[in-house]
TORBADREN-452834 format. One record per residue (C-alpha): residue number from 0; residue in three letters; x, y, z. Coordinates in Angstrom, 2 decimals, decimal comma, padded with zeros to 5 digits. Layout:
TORBADREN-452834
NUM|ALA|X|Y|Z .
...
This chain:
TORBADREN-452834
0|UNK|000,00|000,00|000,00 .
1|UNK|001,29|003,33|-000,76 .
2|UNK|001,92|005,75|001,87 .
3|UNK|-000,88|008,44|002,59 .
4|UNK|001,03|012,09|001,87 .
5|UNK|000,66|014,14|005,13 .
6|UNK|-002,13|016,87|005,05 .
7|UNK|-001,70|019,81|003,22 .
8|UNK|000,34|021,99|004,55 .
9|UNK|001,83|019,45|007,72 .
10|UNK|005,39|019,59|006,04 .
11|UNK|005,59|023,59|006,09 .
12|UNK|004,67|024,19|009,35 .
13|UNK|007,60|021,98|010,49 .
14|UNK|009,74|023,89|007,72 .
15|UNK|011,47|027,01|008,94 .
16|UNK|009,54|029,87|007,33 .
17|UNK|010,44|031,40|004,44 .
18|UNK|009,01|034,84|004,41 .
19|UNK|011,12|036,01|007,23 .
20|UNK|014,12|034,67|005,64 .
21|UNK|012,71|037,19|002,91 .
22|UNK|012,24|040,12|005,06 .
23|UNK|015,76|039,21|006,34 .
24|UNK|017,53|039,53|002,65 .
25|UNK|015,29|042,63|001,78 .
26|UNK|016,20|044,20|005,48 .
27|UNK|020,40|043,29|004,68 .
28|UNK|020,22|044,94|001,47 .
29|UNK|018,45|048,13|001,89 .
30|UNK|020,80|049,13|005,10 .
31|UNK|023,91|048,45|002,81 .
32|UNK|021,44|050,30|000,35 .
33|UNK|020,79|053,23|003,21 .
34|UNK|024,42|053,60|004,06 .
35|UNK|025,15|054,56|-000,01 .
36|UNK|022,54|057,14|000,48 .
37|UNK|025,17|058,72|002,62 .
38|UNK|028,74|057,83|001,90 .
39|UNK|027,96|058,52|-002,03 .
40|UNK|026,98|061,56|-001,76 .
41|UNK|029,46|062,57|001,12 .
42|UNK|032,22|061,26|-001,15 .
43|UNK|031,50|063,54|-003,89 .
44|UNK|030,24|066,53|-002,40 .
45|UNK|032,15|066,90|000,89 .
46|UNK|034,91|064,81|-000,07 .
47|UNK|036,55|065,82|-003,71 .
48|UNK|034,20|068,83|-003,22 .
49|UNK|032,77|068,80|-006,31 .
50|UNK|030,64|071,77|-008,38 .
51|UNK|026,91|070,89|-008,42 .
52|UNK|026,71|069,47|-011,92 .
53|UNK|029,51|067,38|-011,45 .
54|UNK|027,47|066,73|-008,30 .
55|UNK|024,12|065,71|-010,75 .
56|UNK|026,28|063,88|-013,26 .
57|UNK|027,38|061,31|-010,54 .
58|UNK|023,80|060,99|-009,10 .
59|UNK|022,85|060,24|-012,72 .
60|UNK|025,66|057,58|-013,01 .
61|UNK|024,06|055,46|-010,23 .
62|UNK|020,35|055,01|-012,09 .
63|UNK|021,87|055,30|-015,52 .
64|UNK|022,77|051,96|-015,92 .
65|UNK|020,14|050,91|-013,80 .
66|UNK|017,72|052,32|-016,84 .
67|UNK|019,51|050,65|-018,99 .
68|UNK|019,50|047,09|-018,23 .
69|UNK|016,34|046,99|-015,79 .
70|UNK|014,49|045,45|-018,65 .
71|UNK|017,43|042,87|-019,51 .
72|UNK|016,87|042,30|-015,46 .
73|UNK|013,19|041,80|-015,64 .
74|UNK|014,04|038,80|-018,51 .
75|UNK|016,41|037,59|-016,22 .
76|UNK|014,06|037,54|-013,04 .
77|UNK|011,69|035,12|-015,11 .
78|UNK|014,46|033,12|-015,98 .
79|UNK|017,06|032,64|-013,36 .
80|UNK|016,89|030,46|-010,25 .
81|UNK|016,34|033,11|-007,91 .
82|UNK|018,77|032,04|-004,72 .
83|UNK|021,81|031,78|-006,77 .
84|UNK|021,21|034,36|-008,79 .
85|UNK|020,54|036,75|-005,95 .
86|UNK|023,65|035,28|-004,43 .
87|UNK|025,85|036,22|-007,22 .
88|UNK|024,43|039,82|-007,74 .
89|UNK|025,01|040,37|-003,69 .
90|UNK|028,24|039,19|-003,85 .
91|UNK|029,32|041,60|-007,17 .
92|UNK|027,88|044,67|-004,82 .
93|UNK|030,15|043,21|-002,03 .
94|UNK|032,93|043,19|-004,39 .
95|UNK|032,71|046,63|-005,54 .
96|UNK|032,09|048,12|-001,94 .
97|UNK|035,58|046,37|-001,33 .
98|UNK|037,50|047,94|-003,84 .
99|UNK|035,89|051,29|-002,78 .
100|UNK|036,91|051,08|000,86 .
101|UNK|040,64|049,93|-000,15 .
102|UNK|040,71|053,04|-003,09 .
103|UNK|038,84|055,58|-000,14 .
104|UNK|041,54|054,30|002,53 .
105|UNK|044,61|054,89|000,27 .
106|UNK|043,72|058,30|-000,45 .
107|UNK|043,81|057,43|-004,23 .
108|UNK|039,94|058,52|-004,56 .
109|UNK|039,06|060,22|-007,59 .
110|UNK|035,98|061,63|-009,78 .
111|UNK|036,34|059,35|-012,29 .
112|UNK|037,17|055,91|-009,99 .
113|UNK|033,48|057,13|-008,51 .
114|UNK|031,71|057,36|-012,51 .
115|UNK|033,16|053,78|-012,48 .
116|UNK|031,83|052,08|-009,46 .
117|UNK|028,45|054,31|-009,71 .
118|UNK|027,83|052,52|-013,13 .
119|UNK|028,99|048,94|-011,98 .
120|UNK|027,12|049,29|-008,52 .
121|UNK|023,88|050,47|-010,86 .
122|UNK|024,46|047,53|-013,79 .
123|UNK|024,50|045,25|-011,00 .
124|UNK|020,91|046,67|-009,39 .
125|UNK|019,56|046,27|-012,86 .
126|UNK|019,32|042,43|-012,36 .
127|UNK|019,26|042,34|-008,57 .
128|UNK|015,78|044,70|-007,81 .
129|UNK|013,12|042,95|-010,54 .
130|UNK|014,92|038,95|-009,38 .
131|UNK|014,14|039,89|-005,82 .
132|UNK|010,88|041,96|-006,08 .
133|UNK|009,68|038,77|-008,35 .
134|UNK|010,63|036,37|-005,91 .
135|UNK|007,95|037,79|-003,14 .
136|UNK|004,57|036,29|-005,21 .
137|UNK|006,51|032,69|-004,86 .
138|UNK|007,75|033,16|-001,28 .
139|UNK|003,99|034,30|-000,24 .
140|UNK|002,28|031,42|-002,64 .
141|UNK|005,12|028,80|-001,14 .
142|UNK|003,54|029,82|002,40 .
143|UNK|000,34|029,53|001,81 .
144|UNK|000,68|026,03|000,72 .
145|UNK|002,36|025,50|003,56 .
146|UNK|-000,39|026,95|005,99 .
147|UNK|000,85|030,14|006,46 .
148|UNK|-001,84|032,50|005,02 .
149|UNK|-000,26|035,89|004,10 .
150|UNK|-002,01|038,06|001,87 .
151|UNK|-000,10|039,90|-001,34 .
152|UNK|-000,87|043,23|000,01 .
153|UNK|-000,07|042,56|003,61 .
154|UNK|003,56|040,83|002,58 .
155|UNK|004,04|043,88|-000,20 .
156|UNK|003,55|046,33|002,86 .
157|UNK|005,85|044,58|005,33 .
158|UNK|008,29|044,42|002,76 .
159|UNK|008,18|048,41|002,24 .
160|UNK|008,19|048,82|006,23 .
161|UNK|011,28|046,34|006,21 .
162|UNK|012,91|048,51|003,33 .
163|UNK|012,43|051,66|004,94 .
164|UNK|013,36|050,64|008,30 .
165|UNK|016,51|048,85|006,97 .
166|UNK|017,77|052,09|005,00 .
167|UNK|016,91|054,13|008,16 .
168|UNK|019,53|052,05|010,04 .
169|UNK|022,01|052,04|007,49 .
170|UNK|021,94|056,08|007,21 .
171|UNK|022,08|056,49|010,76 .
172|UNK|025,21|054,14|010,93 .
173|UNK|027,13|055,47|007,66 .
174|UNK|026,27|058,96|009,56 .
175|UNK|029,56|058,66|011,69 .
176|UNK|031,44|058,10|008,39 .
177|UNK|032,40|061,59|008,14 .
178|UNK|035,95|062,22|006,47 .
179|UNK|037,08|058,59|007,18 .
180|UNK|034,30|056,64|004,57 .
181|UNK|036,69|053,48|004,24 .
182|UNK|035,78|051,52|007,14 .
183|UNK|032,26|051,90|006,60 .
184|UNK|032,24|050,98|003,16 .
185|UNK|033,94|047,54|004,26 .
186|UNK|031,10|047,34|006,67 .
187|UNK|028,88|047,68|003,55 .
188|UNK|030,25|044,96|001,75 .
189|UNK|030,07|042,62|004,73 .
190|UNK|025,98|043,42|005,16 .
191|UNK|025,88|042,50|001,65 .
192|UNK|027,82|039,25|002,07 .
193|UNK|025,11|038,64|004,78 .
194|UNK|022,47|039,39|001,62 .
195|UNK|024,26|037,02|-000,47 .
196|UNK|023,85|033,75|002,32 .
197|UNK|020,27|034,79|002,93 .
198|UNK|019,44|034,60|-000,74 .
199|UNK|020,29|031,08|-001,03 .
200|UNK|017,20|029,98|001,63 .
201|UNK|015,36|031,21|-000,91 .
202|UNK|013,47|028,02|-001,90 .
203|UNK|011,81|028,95|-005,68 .
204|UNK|012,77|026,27|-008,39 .
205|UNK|014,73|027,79|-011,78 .
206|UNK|011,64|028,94|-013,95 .
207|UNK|010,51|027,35|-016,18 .
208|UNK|008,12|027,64|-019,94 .
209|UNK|010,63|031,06|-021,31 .
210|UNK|012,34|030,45|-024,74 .
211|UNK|016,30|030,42|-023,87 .
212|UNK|016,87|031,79|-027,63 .
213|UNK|017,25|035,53|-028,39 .
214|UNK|014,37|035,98|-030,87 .
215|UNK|012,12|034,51|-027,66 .
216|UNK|013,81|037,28|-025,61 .
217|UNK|013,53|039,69|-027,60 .
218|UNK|009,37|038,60|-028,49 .
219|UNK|009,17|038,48|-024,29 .
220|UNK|010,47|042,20|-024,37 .
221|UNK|008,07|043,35|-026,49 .
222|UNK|004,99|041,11|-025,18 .
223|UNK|005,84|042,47|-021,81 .
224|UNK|006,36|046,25|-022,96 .
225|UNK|002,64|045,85|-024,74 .
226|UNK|001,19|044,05|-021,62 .
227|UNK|002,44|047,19|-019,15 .
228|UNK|001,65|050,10|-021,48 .
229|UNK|-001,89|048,41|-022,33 .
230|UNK|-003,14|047,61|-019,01 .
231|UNK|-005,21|050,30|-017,29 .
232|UNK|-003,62|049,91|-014,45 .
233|UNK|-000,20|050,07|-015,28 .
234|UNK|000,03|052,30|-017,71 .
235|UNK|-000,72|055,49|-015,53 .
236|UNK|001,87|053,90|-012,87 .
237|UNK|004,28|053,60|-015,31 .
238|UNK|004,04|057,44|-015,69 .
239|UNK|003,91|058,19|-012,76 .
240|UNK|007,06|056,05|-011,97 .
241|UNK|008,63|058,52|-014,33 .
242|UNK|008,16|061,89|-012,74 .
243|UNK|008,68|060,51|-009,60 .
244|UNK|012,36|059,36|-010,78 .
245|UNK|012,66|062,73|-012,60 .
246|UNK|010,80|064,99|-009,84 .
247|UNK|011,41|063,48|-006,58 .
248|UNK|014,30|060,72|-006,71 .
249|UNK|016,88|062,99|-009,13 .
250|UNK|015,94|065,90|-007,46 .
251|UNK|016,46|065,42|-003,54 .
252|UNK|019,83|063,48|-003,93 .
253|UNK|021,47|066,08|-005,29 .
254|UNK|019,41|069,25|-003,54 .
255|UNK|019,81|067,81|-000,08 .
256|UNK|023,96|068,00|-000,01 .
257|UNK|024,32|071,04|-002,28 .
258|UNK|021,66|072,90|-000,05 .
259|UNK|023,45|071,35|003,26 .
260|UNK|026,71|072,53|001,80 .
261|UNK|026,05|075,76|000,39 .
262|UNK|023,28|077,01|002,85 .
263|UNK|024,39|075,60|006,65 .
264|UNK|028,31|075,29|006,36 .
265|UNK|030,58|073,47|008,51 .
266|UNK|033,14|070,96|008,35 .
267|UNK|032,81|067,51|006,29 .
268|UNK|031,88|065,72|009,23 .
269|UNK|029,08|068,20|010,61 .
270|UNK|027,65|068,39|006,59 .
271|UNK|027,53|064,72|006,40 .
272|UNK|025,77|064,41|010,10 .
273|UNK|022,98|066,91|008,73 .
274|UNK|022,59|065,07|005,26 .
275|UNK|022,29|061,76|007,47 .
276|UNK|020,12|063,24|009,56 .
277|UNK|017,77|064,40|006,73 .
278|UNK|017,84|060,93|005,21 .
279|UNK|016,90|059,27|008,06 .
280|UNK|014,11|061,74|009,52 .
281|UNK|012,78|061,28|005,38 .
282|UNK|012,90|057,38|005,75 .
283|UNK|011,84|057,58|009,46 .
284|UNK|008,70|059,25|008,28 .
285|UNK|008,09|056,42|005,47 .
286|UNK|008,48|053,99|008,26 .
287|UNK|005,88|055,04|010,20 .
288|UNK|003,68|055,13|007,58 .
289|UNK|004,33|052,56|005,88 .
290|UNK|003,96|049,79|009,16 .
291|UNK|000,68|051,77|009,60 .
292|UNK|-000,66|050,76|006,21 .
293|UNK|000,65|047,12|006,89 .
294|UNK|-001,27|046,93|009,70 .
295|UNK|-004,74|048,18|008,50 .
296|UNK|-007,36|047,35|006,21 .
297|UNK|-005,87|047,97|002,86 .
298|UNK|-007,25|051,13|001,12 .
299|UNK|-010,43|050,87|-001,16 .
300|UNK|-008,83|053,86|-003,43 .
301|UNK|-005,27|053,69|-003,34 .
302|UNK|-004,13|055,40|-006,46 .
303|UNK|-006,23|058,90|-004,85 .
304|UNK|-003,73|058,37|-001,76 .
305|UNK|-000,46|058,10|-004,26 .
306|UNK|-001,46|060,93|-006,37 .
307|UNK|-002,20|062,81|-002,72 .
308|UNK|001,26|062,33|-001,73 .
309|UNK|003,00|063,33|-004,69 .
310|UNK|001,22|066,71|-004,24 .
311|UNK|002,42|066,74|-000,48 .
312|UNK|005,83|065,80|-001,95 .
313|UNK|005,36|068,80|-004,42 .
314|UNK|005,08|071,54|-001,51 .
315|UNK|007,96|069,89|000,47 .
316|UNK|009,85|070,18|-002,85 .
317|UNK|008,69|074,17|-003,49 .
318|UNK|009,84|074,58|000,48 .
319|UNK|013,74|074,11|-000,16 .
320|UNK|013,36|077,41|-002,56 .
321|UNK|013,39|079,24|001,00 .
322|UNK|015,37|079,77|004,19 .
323|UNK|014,60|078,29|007,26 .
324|UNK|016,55|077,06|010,10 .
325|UNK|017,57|073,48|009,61 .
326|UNK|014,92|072,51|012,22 .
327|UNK|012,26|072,92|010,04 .
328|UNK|014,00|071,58|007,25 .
329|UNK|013,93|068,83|009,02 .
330|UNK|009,96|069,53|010,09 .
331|UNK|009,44|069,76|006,61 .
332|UNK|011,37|066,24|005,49 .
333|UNK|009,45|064,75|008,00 .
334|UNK|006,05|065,50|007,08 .
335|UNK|007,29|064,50|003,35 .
336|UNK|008,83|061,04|004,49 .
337|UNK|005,28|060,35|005,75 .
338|UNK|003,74|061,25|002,53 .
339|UNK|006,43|059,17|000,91 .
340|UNK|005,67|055,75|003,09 .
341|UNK|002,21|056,13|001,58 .
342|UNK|003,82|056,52|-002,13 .
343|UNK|006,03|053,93|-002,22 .
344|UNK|003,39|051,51|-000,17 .
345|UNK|000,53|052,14|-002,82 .
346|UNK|003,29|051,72|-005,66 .
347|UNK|004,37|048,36|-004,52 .
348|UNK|000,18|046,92|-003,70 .
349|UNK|-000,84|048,30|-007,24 .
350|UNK|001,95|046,73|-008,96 .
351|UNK|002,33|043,72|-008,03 .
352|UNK|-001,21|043,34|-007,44 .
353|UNK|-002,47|043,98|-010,65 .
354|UNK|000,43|041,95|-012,42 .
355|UNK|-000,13|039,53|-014,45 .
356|UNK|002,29|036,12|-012,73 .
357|UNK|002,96|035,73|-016,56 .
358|UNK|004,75|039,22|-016,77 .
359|UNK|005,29|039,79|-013,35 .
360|UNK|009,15|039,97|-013,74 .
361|UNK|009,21|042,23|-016,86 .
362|UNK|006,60|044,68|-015,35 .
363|UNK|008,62|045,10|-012,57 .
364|UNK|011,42|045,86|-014,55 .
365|UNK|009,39|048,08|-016,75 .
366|UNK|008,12|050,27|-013,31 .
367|UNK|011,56|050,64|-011,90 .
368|UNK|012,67|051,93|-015,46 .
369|UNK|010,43|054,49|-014,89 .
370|UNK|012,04|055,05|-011,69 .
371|UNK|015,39|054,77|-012,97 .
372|UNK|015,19|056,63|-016,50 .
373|UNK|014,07|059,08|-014,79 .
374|UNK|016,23|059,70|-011,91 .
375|UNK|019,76|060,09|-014,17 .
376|UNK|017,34|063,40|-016,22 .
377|UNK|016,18|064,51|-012,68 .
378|UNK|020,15|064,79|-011,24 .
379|UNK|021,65|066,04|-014,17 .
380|UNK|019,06|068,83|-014,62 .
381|UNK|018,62|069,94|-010,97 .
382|UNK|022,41|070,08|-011,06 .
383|UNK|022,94|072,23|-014,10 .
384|UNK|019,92|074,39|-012,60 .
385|UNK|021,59|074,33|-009,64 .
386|UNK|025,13|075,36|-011,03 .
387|UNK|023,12|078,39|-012,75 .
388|UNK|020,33|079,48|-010,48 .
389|UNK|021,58|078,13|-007,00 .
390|UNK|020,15|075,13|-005,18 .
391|UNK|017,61|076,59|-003,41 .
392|UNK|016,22|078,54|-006,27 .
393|UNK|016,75|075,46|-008,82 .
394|UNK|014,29|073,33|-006,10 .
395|UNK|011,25|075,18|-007,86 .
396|UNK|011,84|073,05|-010,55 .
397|UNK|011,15|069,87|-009,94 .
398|UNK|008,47|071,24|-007,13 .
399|UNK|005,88|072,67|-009,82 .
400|UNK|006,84|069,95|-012,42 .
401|UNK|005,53|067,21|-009,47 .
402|UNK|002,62|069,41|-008,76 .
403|UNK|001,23|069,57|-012,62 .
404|UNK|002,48|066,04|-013,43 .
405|UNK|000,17|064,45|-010,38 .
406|UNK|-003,17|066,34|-011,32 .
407|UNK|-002,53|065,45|-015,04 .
408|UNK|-002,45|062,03|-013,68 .
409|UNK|-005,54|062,66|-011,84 .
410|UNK|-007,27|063,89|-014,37 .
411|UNK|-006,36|062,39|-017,64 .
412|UNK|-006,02|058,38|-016,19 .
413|UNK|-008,63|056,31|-014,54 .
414|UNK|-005,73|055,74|-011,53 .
415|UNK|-008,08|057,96|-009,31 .
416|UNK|-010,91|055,97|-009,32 .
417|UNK|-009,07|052,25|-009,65 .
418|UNK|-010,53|050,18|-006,90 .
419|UNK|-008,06|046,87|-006,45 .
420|UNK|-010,75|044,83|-004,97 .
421|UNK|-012,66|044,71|-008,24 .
422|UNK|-012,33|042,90|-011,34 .
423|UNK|-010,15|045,51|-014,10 .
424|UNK|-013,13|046,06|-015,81 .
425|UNK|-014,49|049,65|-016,92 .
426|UNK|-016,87|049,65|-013,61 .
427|UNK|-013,53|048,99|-011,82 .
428|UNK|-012,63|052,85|-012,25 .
429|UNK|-016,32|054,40|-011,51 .
């Protein structure tokens, strides 16, 4: 007589769980991933004290390449196994973080050794964001079948609170970096070397039912561009994943140090403790409202809340055109991070909510390029703006451009009225 197999879901529960393991790898990455938001920045501004469109044009060389080969990485997600893969991408990061400390600690740092680990540090997150954003719908499906009943939106939100609260960390610890970057950069490389082991108790089997030929890649491409630009729900996130990147992303990574700089003064270390502390008060805010979300009933109207923070994003933007103390700079960050936790919480439920599994990985990839395309136009123009009209001034830019490019979204896309609980029909947007 053949064996009876045990009831469904009797072998997970004994299994160690894999969406923690998850959180874990998300967590290890986005504090290496925090830390950058400091230490680059530091290093080109307050190090080789750079002019602000030299400033913009190394921004831009971090999502460049990013923009580039997302949707190469979005093939790759639906192809690759995803525990070695992520493996392999964690340890490249590792490597490059290395060679950074060892260049930073030998006083041989230069502009140019920067443009080159910017754009091998950004290739590399061009396979390593749409493999492990992809990975989430299997972890959470693996679970279930295993007894653990975790909704999409409620893993989606943890994830974001994770991310956030992860990069918070990481700023506040690259914060001490200072003049003396080196050490911290090796401490970089060793989170991601943590990232790298994590990845590989990921459990997903190598996909499987892609064509391995380059016609079938380059068919995917364009079945998956078609799919994202056609849907009604992802179209209108796909633009407005590109004024975000050009608005908000390209804009407040190179603002935030020129302003510190050029506005409050001081020595490298005391710049870099204020641009740390405007990261983290930014991210802190996200935090907060992003494990709120996560821990409530998910929204019935959530593109009306994204759209409503981009606006509240907008005024924070339009703020940096005027003096203030630093304290309510700070103030003002804050009440933007909180706005922002909403955004990027909202982002991540429509997305990979209204995915299809089939182009899950290439829609991903196709969203971040919004991100990321847009980013590399946002730095180098703020900068150049910046260079010509001053920082503060230049920060009206991207402020009104946010503000018009939300209520065209508002008004000319059905994202306002998209209710996720309903089938994408036409009544789905009434």
């Amino acid at each position: 007589m053949d064996p009876v197999p045990p009831p469904r879901g009797t072998h997970a529960r004994s299994a160690l769980p894999e969406l923690p393991l998850y959180y874990a790898l998300v967590g290890a990455y986005f504090f290496a991933f925090g830390m950058q938001f400091v230490l680059f920045p530091s290093l080109v501004a307050f190090v080789l004290h750079e002019g602000p469109t030299r400033v913009g044009l190394a921004q831009s060389a971090l999502s460049a390449p990013m923009f580039c080969f997302l949707l190469l990485g979005g093939l790759f997600a639906e192809r690759a196994r995803p525990a070695s893969a992520l493996a392999l991408l964690h340890l490249f990061f590792a490597a490059a973080s290395i060679a950074l400390s060892v260049i930073v600690s030998a006083n041989l740092l230069s502009y140019e050794v920067l443009i080159v680990y910017a754009v091998l540090v950004g290739s590399c997150a061009a396979f390593l964001m749409p493999t492990r954003d992809a990975a989430l719908n299997g972890v959470v499906a693996r679970e279930v079948d295993r007894g653990r009943n975790t909704s999409l939106a409620t893993a989606a939100a943890t994830t974001t609170a994770v991310q956030i609260g992860a990069q918070i960390c990481g700023i506040l610890f690259a914060r001490a970096a200072g003049a003396s970057p080196g050490p911290f950069l090796m401490a970089q490389a060793l989170t991601l070397l943590i990232a790298a082991s994590l990845s590989l108790t990921l459990r997903a089997p190598k996909p499987s039912g892609h064509e391995r030929t380059i016609s079938g890649a380059i068919r995917d491409v364009r079945d998956g561009l078609a799919y994202a630009f056609k849907n009604p729900v992802m179209a209108p996130m796909l633009i407005s994943a590109a004024y975000v990147g050009v608005f908000i992303i390209g804009s407040f990574q190179v603002l935030f140090p020129l302003i510190i700089r050029d506005q409050y003064g001081g020595t490298a270390v005391e710049q870099a403790g204020r641009l740390a502390a405007l990261f983290a008060s930014f991210w802190s805010a996200s935090f907060v409202s992003a494990v709120v979300l996560s821990r409530t009933k998910p929204l019935e109207r959530p593109g009306r809340a994204l759209i409503a923070s981009h606006m509240v994003g907008a005024v924070a933007l339009i703020s940096l055109a005027f003096d203030k103390p630093f304290w309510v700079f700070t103030a003002i960050v804050l009440v933007w991070g909180l706005a922002a936790g909403v955004a990027i919480s909202m982002s991540r439920t429509i997305t990979q909510g209204a995915a299809s599994p089939q182009f899950l990985g290439r829609v991903l990839a196709v969203y971040s390029m919004g991100f990321m395309g847009g980013a590399p136009i946002g730095s180098a123009l703020v900068g150049v703006a910046a260079a010509q009209m001053g920082p503060q001034a230049a920060a009206l830019i991207p402020g009104i451009g946010l503000a018009a490019a939300a209520l065209l979204l508002a008004v000319t896309t059905p994202l306002w009225r998209f209710a996720p609980n309903a089938a994408v029909t036409p009544e789905t947007f009434d």
